[in-house]
C-alpha beads as a LAMMPS data file, in Angstrom:
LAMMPS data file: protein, C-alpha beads

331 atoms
330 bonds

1 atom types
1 bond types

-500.0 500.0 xlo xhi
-500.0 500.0 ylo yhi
-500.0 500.0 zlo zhi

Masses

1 110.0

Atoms # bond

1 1 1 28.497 2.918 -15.209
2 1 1 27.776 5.366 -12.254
3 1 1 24.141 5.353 -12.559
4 1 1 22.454 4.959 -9.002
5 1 1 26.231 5.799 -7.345
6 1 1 26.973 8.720 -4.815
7 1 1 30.217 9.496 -3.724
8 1 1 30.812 10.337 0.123
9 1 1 34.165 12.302 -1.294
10 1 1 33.398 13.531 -4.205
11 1 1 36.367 16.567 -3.919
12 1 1 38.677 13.360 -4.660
13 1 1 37.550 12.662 -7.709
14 1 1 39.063 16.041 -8.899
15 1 1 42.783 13.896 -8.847
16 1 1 41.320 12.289 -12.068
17 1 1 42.661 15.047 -13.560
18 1 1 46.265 13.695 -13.117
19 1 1 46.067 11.034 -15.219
20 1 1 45.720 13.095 -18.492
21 1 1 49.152 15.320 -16.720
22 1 1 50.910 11.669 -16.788
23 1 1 49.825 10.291 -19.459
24 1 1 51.310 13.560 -21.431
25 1 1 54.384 13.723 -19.476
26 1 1 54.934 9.862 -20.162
27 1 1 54.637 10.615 -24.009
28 1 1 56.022 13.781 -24.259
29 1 1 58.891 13.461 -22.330
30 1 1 59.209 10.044 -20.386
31 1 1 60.103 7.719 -23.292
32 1 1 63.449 10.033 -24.122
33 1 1 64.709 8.643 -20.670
34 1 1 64.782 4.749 -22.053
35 1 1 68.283 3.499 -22.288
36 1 1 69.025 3.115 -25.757
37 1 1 71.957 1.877 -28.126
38 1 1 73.305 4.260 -31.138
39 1 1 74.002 2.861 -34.337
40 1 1 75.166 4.218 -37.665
41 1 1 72.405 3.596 -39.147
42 1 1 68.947 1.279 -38.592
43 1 1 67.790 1.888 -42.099
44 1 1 68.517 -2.622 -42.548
45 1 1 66.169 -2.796 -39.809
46 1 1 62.976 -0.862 -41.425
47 1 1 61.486 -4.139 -43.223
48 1 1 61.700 -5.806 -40.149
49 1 1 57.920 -6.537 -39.158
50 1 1 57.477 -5.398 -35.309
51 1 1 56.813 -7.644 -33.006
52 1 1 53.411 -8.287 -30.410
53 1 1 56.430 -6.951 -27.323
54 1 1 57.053 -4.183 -29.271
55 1 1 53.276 -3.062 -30.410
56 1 1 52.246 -3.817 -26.323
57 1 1 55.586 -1.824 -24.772
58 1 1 53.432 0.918 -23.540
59 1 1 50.297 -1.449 -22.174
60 1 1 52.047 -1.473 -19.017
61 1 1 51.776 1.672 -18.326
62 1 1 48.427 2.159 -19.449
63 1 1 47.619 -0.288 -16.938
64 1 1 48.909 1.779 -14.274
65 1 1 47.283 4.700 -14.864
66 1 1 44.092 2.475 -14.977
67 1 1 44.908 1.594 -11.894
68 1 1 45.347 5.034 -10.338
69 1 1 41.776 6.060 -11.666
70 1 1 40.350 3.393 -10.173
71 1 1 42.308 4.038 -6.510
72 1 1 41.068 7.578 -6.630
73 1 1 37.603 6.421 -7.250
74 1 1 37.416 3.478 -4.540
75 1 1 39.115 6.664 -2.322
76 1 1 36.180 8.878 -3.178
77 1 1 34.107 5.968 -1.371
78 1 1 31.741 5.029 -4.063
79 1 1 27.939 4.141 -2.421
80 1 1 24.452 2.597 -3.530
81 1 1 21.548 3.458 -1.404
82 1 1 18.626 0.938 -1.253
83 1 1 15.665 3.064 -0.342
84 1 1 11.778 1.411 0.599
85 1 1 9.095 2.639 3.145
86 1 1 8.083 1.092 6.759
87 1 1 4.218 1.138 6.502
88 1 1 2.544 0.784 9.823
89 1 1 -1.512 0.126 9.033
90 1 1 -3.657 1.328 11.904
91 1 1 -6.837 -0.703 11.100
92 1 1 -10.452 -0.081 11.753
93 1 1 -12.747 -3.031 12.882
94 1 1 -16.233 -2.194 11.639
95 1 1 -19.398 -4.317 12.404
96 1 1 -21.776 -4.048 9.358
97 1 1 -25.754 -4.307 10.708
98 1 1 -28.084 -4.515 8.378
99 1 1 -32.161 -4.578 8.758
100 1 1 -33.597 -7.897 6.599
101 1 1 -37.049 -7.757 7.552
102 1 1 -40.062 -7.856 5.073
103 1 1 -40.100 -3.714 5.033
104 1 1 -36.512 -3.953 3.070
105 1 1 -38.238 -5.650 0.089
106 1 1 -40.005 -2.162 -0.505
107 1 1 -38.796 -0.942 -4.243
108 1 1 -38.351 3.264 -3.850
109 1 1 -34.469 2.311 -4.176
110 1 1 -33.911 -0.348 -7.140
111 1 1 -34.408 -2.931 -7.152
112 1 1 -35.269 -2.566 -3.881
113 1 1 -33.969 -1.762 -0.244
114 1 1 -32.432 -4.447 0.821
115 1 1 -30.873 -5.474 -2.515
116 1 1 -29.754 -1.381 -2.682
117 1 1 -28.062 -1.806 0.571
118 1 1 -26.197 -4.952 -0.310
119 1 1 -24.689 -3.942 -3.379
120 1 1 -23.576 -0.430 -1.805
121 1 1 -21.872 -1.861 1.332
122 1 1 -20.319 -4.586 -1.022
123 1 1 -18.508 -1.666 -2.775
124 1 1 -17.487 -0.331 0.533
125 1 1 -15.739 -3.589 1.391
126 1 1 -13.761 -3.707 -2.061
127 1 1 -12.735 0.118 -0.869
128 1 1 -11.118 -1.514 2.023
129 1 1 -7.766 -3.050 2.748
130 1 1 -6.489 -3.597 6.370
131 1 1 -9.868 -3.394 8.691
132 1 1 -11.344 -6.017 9.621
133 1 1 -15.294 -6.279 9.211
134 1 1 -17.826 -8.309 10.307
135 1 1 -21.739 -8.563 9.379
136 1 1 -24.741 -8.986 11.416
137 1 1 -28.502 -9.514 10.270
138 1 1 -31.310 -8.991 12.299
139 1 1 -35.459 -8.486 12.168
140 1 1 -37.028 -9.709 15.205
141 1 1 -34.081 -11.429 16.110
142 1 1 -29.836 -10.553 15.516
143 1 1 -27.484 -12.993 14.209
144 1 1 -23.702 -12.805 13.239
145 1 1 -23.673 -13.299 9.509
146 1 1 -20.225 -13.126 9.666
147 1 1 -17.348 -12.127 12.534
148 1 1 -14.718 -9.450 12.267
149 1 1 -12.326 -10.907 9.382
150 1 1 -9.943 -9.536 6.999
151 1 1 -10.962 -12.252 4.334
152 1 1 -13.415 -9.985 2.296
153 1 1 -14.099 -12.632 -0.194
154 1 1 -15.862 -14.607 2.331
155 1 1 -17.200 -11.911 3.527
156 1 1 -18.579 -10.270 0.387
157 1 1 -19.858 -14.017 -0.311
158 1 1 -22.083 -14.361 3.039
159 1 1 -23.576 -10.795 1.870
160 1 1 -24.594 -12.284 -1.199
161 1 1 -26.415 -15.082 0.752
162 1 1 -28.605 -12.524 2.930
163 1 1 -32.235 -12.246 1.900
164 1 1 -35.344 -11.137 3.305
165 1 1 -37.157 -14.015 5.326
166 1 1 -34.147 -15.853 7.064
167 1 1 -35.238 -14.263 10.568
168 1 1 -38.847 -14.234 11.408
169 1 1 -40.155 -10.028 10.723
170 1 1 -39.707 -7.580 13.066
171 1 1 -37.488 -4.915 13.848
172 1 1 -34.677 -5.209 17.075
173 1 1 -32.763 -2.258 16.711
174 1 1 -31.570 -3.044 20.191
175 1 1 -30.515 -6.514 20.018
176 1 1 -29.104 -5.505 16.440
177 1 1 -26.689 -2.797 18.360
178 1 1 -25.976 -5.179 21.545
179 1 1 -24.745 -7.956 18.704
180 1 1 -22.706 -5.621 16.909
181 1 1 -21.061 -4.449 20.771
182 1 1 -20.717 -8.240 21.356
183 1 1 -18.690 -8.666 17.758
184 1 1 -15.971 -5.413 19.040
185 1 1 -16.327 -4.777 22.880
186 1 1 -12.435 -7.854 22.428
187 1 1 -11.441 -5.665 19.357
188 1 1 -7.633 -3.805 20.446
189 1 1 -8.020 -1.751 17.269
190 1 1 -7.305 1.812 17.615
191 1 1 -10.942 2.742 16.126
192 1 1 -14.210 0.279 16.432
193 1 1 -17.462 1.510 14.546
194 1 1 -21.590 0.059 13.976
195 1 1 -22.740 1.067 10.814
196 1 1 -26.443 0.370 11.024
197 1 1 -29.131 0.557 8.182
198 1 1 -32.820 0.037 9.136
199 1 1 -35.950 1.112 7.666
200 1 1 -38.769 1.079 10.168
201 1 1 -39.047 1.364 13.603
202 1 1 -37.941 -0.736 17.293
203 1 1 -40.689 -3.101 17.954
204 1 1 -39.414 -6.258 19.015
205 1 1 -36.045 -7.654 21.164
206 1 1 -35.043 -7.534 24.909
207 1 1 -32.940 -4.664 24.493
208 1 1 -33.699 -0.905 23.885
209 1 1 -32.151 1.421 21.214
210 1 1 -31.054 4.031 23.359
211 1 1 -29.424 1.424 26.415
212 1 1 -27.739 -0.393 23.294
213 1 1 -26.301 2.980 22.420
214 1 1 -25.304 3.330 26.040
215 1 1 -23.237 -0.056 26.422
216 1 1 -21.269 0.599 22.621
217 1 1 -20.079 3.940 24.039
218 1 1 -19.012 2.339 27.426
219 1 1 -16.894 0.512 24.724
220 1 1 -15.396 3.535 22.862
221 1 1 -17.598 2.365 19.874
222 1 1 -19.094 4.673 17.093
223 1 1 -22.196 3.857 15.601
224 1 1 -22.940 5.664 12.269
225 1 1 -27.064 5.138 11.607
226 1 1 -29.060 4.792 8.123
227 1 1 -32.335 5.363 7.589
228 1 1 -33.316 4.108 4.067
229 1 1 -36.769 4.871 2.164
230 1 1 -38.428 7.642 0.597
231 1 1 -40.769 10.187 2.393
232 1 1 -44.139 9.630 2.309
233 1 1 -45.118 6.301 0.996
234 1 1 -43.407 3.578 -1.110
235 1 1 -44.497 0.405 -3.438
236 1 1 -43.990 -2.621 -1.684
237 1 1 -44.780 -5.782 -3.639
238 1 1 -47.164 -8.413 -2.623
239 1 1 -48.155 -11.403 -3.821
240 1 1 -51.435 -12.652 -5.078
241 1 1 -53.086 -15.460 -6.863
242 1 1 -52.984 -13.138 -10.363
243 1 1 -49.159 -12.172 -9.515
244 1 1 -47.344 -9.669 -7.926
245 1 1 -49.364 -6.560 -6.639
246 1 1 -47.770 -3.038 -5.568
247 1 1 -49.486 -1.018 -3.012
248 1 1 -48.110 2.009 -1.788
249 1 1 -46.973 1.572 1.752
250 1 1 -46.071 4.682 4.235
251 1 1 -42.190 5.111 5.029
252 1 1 -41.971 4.378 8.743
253 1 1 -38.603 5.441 10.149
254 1 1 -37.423 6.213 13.556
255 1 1 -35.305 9.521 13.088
256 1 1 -35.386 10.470 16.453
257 1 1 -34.029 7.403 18.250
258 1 1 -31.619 6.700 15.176
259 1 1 -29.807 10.247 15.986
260 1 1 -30.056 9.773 19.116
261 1 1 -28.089 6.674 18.881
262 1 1 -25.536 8.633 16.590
263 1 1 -25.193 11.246 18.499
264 1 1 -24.746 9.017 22.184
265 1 1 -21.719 7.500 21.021
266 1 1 -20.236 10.271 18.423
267 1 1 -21.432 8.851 15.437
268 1 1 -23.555 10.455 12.623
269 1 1 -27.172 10.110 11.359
270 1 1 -27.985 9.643 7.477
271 1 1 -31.270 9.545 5.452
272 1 1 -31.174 7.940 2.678
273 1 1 -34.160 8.312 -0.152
274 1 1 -32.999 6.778 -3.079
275 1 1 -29.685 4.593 -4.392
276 1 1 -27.626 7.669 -4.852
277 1 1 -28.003 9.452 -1.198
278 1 1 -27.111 5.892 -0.442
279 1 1 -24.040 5.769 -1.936
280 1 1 -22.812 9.026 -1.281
281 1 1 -23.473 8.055 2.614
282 1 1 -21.287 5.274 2.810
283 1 1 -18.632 7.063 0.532
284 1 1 -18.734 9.798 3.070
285 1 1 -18.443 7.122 6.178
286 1 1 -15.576 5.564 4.070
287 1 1 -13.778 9.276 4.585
288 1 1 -14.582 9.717 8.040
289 1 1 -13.107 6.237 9.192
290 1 1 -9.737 6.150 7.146
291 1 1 -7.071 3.989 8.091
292 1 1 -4.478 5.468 9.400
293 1 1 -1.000 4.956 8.063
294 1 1 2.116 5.538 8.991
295 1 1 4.871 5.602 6.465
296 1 1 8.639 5.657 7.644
297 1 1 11.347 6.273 4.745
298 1 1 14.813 4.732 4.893
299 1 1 17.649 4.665 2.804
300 1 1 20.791 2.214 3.549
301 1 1 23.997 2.793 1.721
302 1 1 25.997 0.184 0.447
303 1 1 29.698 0.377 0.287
304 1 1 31.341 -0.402 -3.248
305 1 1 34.855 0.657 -2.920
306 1 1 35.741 -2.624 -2.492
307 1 1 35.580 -3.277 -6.029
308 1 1 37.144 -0.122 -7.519
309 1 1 39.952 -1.032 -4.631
310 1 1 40.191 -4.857 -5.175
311 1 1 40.515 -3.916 -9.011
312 1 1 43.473 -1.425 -8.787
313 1 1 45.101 -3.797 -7.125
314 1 1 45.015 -6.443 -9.433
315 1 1 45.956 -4.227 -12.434
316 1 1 49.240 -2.860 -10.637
317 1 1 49.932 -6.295 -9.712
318 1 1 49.553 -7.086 -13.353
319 1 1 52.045 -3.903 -14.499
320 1 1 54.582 -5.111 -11.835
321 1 1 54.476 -8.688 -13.095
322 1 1 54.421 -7.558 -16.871
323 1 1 57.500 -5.224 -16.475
324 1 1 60.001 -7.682 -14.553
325 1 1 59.015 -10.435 -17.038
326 1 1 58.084 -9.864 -20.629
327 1 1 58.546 -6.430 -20.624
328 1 1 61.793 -6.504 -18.569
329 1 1 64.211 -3.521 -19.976
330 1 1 68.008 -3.805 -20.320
331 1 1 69.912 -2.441 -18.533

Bonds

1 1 1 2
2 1 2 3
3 1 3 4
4 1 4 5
5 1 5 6
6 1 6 7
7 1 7 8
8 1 8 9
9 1 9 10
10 1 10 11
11 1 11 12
12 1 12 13
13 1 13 14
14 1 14 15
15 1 15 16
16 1 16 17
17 1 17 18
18 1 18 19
19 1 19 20
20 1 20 21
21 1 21 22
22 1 22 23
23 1 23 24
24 1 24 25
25 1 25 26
26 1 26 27
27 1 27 28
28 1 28 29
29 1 29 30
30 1 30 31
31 1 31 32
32 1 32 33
33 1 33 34
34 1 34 35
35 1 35 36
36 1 36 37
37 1 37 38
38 1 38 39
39 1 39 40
40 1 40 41
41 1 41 42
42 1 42 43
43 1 43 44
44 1 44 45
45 1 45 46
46 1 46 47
47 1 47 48
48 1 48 49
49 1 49 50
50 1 50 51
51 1 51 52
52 1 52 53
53 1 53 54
54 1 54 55
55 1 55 56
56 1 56 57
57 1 57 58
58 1 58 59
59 1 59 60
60 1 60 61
61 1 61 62
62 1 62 63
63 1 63 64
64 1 64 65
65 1 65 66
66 1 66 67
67 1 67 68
68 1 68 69
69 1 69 70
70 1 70 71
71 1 71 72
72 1 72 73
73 1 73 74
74 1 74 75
75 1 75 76
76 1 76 77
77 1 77 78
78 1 78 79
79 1 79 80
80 1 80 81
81 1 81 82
82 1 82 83
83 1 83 84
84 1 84 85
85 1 85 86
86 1 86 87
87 1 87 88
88 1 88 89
89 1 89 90
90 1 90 91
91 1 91 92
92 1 92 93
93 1 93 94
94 1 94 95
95 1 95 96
96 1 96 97
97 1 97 98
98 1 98 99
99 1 99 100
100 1 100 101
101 1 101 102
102 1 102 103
103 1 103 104
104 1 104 105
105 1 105 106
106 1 106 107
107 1 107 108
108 1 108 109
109 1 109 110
110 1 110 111
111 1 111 112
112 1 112 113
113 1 113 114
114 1 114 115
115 1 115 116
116 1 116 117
117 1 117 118
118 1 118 119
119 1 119 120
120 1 120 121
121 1 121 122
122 1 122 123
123 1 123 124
124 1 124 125
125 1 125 126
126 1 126 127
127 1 127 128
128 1 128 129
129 1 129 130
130 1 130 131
131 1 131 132
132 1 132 133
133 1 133 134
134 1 134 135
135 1 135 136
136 1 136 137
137 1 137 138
138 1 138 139
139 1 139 140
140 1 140 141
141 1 141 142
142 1 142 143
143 1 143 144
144 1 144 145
145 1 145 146
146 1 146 147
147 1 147 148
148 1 148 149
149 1 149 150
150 1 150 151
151 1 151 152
152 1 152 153
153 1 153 154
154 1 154 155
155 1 155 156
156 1 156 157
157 1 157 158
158 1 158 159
159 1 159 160
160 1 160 161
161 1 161 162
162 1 162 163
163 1 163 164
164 1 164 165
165 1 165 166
166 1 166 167
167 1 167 168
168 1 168 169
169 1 169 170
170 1 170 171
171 1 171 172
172 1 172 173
173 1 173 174
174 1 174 175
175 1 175 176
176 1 176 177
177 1 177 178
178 1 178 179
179 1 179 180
180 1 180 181
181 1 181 182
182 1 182 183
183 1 183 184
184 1 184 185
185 1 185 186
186 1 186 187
187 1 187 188
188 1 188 189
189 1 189 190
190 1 190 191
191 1 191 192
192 1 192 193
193 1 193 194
194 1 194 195
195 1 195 196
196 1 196 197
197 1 197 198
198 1 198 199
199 1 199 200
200 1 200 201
201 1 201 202
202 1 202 203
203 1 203 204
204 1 204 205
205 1 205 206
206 1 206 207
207 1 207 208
208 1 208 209
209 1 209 210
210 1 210 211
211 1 211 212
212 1 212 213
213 1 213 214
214 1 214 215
215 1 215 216
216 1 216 217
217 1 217 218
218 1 218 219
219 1 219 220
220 1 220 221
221 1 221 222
222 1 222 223
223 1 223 224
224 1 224 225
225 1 225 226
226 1 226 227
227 1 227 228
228 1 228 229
229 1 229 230
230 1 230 231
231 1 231 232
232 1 232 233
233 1 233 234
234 1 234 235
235 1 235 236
236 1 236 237
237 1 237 238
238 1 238 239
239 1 239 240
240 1 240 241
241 1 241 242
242 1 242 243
243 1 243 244
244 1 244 245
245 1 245 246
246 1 246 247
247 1 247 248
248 1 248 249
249 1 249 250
250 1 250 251
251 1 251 252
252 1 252 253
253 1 253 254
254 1 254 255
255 1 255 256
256 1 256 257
257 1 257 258
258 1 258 259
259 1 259 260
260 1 260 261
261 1 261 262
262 1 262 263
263 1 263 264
264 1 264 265
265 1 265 266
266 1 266 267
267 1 267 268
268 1 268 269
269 1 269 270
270 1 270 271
271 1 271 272
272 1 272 273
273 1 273 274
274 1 274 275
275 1 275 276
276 1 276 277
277 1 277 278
278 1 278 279
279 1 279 280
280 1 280 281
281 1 281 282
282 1 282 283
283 1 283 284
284 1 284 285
285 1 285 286
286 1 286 287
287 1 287 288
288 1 288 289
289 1 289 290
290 1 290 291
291 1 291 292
292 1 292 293
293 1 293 294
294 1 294 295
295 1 295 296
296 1 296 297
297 1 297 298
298 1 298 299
299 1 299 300
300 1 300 301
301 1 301 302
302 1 302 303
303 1 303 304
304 1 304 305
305 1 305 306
306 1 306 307
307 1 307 308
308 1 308 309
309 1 309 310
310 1 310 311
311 1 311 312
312 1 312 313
313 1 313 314
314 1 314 315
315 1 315 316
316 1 316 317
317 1 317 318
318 1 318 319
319 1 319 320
320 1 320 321
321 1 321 322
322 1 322 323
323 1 323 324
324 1 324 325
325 1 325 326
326 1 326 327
327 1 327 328
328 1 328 329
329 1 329 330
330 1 330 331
């Protein structure tokens, strides 16, 4: 009955305690004040059955002390509180570059780079919720795959689409970074970041790494930068009249100009060797560019003394009727 219910004056409730006082006063010693007549005897009167007046005489009065209770309660000011949170997302917009060019199909990560690098950044965009990311492709050329968007089922569904070949080979690390500072340089988010994954080395585009780097931290923007393959050499497949061929192939990556680029615009550099490193790096990327959140409480009361009020009333209303009608005493 009072589950969920506070009381604003709960001292007041202590007057409960009158009730049981009057309710022993009215039995004890109240009904020997009733006018009554004196006969000789009423012994002719004991097989008389009683009659529904005469079982009810005291429900006035019961009603009345109802009533009290519940004018003590409505005075104690009864209240509900409806609490819930204020949550104020801060969101991130991130520009996901990724390097297709014919180096990515090299198989040291399974079942190989570029397929490695898919799958892992698709997981990172399930682990998201309110930032908005885009995606954008590049070899000798950089293309928007897909602009900053919130809609990560289209999103995760143009990642799916990406494969090796759609831009002729090369590498534009440059033009790759300018495209991704072309998708945020509008953004108003609080936080803009380039995650870029690349396995070789700039040789082709209009724009250098290190200028690129430049114009994103004119911007404010991070870039975080992956290099993906194994030391040493790795088996890249090729394809011959008798089938597919492996021949080992050395692992050409930049590591200089890729922290350089990191560390221009306050990023971080990563190496990543096999599918594992390369999860772990985007896990760890995931922590350093968090959301941020801000959660206001609030709890409203609502007043409900209007029932415990509204109902005494109506119960003394129904005592006063009840006693000046059909249980009306004489004199």
């Amino acid at each position: 009955m009072f589950s969920g219910i506070t009381f604003d004056y709960p001292w007041i409730l202590y007057f409960l305690l009158v009730i049981p006082v009057l309710l022993a006063w009215y039995f004890f010693i109240g009904r020997k004040k009733y006018a009554s007549v004196k006969y000789s005897s009423v012994k002719i009167l004991n097989s008389t059955p009683k009659t529904l007046r005469e079982r009810l005489r005291h429900f006035p009065f019961v009603l009345r002390m109802i009533a009290i209770g519940l004018f003590i309660i409505a005075l104690a000011r009864p209240q509900s509180f409806t609490s819930g949170e204020d949550i104020d997302a801060e969101g991130i917009d991130i520009a996901m570059v990724l390097d297709i060019s014919g180096s990515m199909l090299a198989e040291d990560l399974k079942p190989n780079r570029l397929e490695a690098a898919k799958n892992v950044i698709d997981n990172f965009i399930k682990g998201r919720t309110s930032d908005r990311i885009g995606l954008v492709v590049f070899a000798r050329e950089a293309f928007t795959q897909c602009p900053l968007t919130i809609d990560y089922s289209v999103l995760r569904n143009l990642l799916s689409q990406i494969h090796s070949g759609m831009i002729e080979d090369g590498t534009a690390i440059g033009n790759a970074i300018a495209n991704g500072v072309n998708r945020l340089k509008e953004s108003d988010a609080k936080s803009r970041i380039i995650i870029l994954l690349t396995d070789g080395v700039n040789n082709s585009g209009e724009v250098d790494p290190i200028s690129a780097a430049e114009i994103a931290k004119t911007f404010g923007i991070r870039i975080y930068t992956i290099g993906v393959g194994s030391r040493g050499e790795a088996p890249y497949p090729v394809k011959t009249p008798f089938g597919t061929r492996y021949q080992m192939v050395p692992v050409e990556i930049d590591e200089n100009v890729l922290q350089q680029i990191s560390s221009i615009t306050g990023g971080e550099y990563f190496r990543a060797t096999n599918n594992r490193t390369l999860e772990q790096i985007y896990k760890k990327i995931d922590n350093l560019e968090k959301t941020k959140i801000k959660i206001t409480s609030y709890s409203k009361p609502k007043e409900l003394f209007y029932g415990w009020l509204g109902g005494g009333l109506i119960l003394l209303l129904m005592e006063l009727g009840l006693t000046r009608t059909i249980f009306r005493k004489i004199p």
